[in-house]
C-alpha positions, -999 to 999 in steps of 0.1 A, spaced: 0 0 0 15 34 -11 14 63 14 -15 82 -2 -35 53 -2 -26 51 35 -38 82 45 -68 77 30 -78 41 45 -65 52 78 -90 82 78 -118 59 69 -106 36 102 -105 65 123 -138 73 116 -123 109 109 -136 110 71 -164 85 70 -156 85 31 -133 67 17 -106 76 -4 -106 109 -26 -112 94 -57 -144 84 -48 -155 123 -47 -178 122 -80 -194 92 -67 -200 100 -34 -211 137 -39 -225 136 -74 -261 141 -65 -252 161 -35 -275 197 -51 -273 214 -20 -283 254 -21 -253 275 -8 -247 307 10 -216 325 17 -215 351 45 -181 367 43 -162 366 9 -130 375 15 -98 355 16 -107 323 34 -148 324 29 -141 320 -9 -110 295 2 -136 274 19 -167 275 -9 -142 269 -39 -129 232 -22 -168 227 -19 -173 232 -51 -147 208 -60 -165 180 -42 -199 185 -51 -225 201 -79 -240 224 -52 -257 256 -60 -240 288 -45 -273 313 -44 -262 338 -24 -235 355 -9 -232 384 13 -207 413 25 -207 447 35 -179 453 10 -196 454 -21 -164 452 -42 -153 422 -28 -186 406 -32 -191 414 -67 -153 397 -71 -166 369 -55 -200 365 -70 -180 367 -109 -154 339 -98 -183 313 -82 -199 321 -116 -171 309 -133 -170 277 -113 -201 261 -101 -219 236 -124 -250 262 -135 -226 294 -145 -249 317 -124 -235 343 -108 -252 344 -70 -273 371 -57 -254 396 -35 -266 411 -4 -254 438 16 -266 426 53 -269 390 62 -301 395 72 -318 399 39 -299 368 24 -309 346 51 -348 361 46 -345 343 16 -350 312 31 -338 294 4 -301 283 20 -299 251 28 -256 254 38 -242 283 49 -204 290 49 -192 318 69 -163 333 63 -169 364 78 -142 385 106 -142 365 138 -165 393 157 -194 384 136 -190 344 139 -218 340 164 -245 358 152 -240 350 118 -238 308 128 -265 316 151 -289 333 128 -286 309 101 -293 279 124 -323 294 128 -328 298 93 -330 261 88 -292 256 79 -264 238 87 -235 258 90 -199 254 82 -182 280 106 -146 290 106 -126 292 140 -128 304 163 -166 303 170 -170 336 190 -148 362 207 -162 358 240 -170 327 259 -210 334 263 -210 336 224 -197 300 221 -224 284 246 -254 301 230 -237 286 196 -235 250 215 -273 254 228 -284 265 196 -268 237 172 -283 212 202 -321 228 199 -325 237 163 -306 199 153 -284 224 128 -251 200 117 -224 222 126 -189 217 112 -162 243 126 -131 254 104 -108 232 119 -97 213 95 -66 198 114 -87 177 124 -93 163 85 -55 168 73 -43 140 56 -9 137 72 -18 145 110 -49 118 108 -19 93 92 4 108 124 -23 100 149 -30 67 136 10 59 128 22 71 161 -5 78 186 -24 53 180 -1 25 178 16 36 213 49 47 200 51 79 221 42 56 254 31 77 280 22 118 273 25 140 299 33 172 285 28 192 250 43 225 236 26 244 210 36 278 198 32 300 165 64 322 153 50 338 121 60 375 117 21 377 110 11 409 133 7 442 112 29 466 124 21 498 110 25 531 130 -1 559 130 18 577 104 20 547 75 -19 542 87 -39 575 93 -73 573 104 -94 577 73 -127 578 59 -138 541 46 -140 537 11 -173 543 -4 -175 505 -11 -175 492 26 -206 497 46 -178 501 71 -207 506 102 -223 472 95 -192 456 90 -186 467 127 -215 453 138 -217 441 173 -175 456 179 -174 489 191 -167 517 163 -132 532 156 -120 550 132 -112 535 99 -76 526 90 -61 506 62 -50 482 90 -84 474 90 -98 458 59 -94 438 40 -76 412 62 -58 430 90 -88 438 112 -68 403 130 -45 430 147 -72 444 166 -88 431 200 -117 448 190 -126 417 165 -108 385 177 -83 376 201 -53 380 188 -31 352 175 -36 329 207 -75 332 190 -63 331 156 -38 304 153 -33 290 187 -69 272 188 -57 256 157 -26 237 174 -42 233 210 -74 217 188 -49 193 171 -33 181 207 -68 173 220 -81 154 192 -50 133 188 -51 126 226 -89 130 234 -87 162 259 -115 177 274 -119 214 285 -89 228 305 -99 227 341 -69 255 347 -61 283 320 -32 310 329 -16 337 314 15 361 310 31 385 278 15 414 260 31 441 237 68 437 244 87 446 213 69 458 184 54 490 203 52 512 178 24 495 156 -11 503 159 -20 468 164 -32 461 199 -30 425 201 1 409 219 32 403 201 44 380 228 24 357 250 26 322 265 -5 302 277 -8 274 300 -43 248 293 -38 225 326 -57 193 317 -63 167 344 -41 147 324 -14 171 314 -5 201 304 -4 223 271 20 252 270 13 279 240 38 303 230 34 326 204 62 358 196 54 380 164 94 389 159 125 371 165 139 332 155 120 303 163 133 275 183 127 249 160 133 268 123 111 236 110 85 244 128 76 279 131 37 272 141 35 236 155 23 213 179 53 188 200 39 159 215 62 142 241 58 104 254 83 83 275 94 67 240 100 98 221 86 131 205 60 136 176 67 175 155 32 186 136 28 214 116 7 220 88 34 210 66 48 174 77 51 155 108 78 133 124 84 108 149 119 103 170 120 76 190 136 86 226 177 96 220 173 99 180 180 126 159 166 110 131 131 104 120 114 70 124 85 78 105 71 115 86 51 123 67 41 156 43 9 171 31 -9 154 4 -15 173 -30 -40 167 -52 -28 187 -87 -42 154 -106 -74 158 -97 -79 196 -89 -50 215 -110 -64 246 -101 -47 243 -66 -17 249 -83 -27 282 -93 -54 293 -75 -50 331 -58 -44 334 -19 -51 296 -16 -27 277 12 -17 246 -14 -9 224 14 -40 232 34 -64 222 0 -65 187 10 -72 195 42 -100 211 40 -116 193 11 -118 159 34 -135 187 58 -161 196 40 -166 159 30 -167 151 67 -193 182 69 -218 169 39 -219 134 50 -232 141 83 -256 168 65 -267 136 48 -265 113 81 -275 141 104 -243 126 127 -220 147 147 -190 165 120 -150 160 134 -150 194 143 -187 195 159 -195 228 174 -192 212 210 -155 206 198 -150 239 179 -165 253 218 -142 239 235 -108 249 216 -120 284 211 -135 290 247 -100 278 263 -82 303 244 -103 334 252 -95 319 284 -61 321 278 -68 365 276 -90 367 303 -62 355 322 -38 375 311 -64 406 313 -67 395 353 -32 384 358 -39 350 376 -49 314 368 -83 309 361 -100 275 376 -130 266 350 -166 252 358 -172 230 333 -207 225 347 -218 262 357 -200 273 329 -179 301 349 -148 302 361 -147 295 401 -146 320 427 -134 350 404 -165 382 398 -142 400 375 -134 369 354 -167 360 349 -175 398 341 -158 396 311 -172 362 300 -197 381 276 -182 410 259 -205 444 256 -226 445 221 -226 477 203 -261 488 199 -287 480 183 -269 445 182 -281 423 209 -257 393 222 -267 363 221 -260 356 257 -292 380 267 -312 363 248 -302 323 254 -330 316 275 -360 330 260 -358 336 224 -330 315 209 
């Protein structure tokens, strides 16, 4: 058996990808004619619905953004791409698309302070949702997502696709799985990417938004600033004001990947230290160095994440380290390997599996991640079977919850300064009023959070 039929047999036995091997898309999918709606269609909203398209004739109907520019970019390239050559209607406010009614998927791509009420909404639509990480930027956001996915019986698939990546699911299986690490008591993860926009006030004036962005709406529930080209497209991810930073951003990607591979639960213990260190000048106000610690009553996961400088492992610049009695297992997006205890040299690796012979336009494709296609391909695969099964996805909102709530943690403890001691069961942290203040972030008016309305009308 050659590797790439491996990875794809040892996906079906973990039960990861209920599918089968990649060739068997056409099959599989072929009378999948789903009606789709985008909400969000920048960089990775379009990243997402074009890998759909790949896998299945669906029909993209709608698509909305408060940029119209971008929309009308996006409308013209699914036009060019799905099955029926029409180009989707475009909406300015999600609302009105989801009015429609006529959205039977909804991909949202949208910036991370819109995720919940955007997931939440559509739910209630009468969709099932594929939601990118993290699911909210506050904690209360993430459990009204949880209780609503539980009472509407909305199929909920969140956008972490680690969880579907060819080569990790072949690591977990290879080396997990088959007890080559021994005992785990401890895992490192950490993110080194220069990725934190660093311009000063005077390279990014405050200016008025271009006419094309309905720049209030795309604020939403976040407070209103002024306008900057930091903002939009793309770098509104160097502002607290509409995510959390790159322990929200990239972080919940790695600490996900440790707790599926070794089936963790919530955190019971989250703590905290770093903050704007180095790069002072910028007008980002998201930390540029911070370390996390997720105790687990089984071990512990340390997060480190610095936005200048070397990283310790130049192979592995945003990664997850696993460590057993036996030896070590490096992830990262782009390969894996295994030492057994006292080598320096690989027992077993692995790399990303590309797919140019059956979607070439990977290799061209603008802004697409080539090693990440796969990836998220088997993801949505994941996503439209249990559509079809109504199962739970990989990356089930209760999953999705979980990851993202431990790393807004993760800055309510460093907000605080102490370690935070979680209530899985009241859903609060224990003994701490000023913790559990900022739980639920204030909603700019006249949006309402979803947190203030759990219990009555959601």
């Amino acid at each position: 058996m050659n590797r790439r039929d491996f990875i794809a047999s040892s996906a079906l036995g973990l039960g990861a990808i209920r599918l089968g091997q990649t060739s068997a898309f056409a099959d599989r999918f072929g009378d999948v004619h789903k009606r789709v709606a985008l909400i969000g269609s920048g960089w990775y909203g379009k990243v997402d619905l074009f890998r759909l398209l790949q896998i299945a004739p669906v029909e993209v109907v709608s698509i909305s953004d408060p940029d119209r520019n971008m929309a009308g970019d996006a409308a013209a390239q699914i036009a060019s791409r799905q099955q029926s050559g029409k180009r989707p209607r475009i909406y300015n406010n999600y609302r009105d698309l989801l009015a429609e009614g006529d959205a039977e998927i909804v991909l949202i791509g949208s910036p991370d302070h819109w995720h919940a009420l955007h997931a939440i909404d559509a739910m209630k639509a009468g969709a099932d949702v594929y939601l990118q990480k993290p699911t909210g930027v506050d904690v209360v956001e993430g459990q009204a997502l949880l209780a609503v996915a539980q009472r509407t019986g909305r199929v909920v698939q969140v956008g972490l696709q680690r969880r579907s990546t060819p080569h990790l699911i072949e690591a977990k299986e290879r080396v997990i799985d088959a007890g080559l690490l021994g005992q785990v008591s401890h895992s490192d993860i950490c993110c080194y990417y220069h990725m934190r926009r660093n311009l000063t006030v005077e390279e990014a004036p405050d200016i008025p938004a271009p006419e094309y962005l309905d720049f209030d709406l795309w604020t939403g529930p976040a407070p209103l600033r002024p306008f900057n080209r930091m903002i939009h497209p793309r770098g509104w991810r160097a502002f607290m004001e509409y995510g959390n930073g790159i322990v929200g951003d990239m972080c919940v990607h790695m600490l996900d990947t440790v707790r599926w591979m070794l089936d963790l639960g919530m955190p019971t213990k989250i703590s905290s230290s770093g903050g704007i260190l180095v790069q002072t000048e910028s007008r980002a106000n998201t930390t540029d160095t911070q370390t996390a610690i997720f105790e687990f009553p089984e071990m512990h996961v340390v997060w480190n994440h610095r936005s200048w400088g070397d990283a310790p492992d130049p192979d592995y610049p945003w990664a997850a380290f696993i460590y057993g009695e036996k030896g070590t297992l490096k992830l990262s997006v782009h390969k894996y390997e295994y030492f057994p205890q006292g080598e320096r040299k690989p027992a077993l690796a692995g790399t990303p599996l590309f797919e140019y012979d059956r979607f070439p336009i990977d290799e061209t494709e603008k802004g697409l991640e080539r090693h990440v296609a796969s990836a998220i391909r088997w993801h949505m695969m994941d996503f439209l079977s249990c559509v079809e099964t109504r199962e739970r996805p990989v990356a089930d909102i209760e999953e999705g919850v979980i990851s993202s709530n431990a790393c807004v943690l993760a800055n309510v403890a460093l907000e605080v300064g102490r370690t935070l001691e979680w209530d899985a069961e009241a859903g609060k942290v224990k003994g701490d009023p000023e913790a559990n203040s900022m739980l639920a972030r204030p909603y700019r008016a006249p949006w309402v959070h979803p947190g203030e309305i759990l219990n009555s009308r959601l």
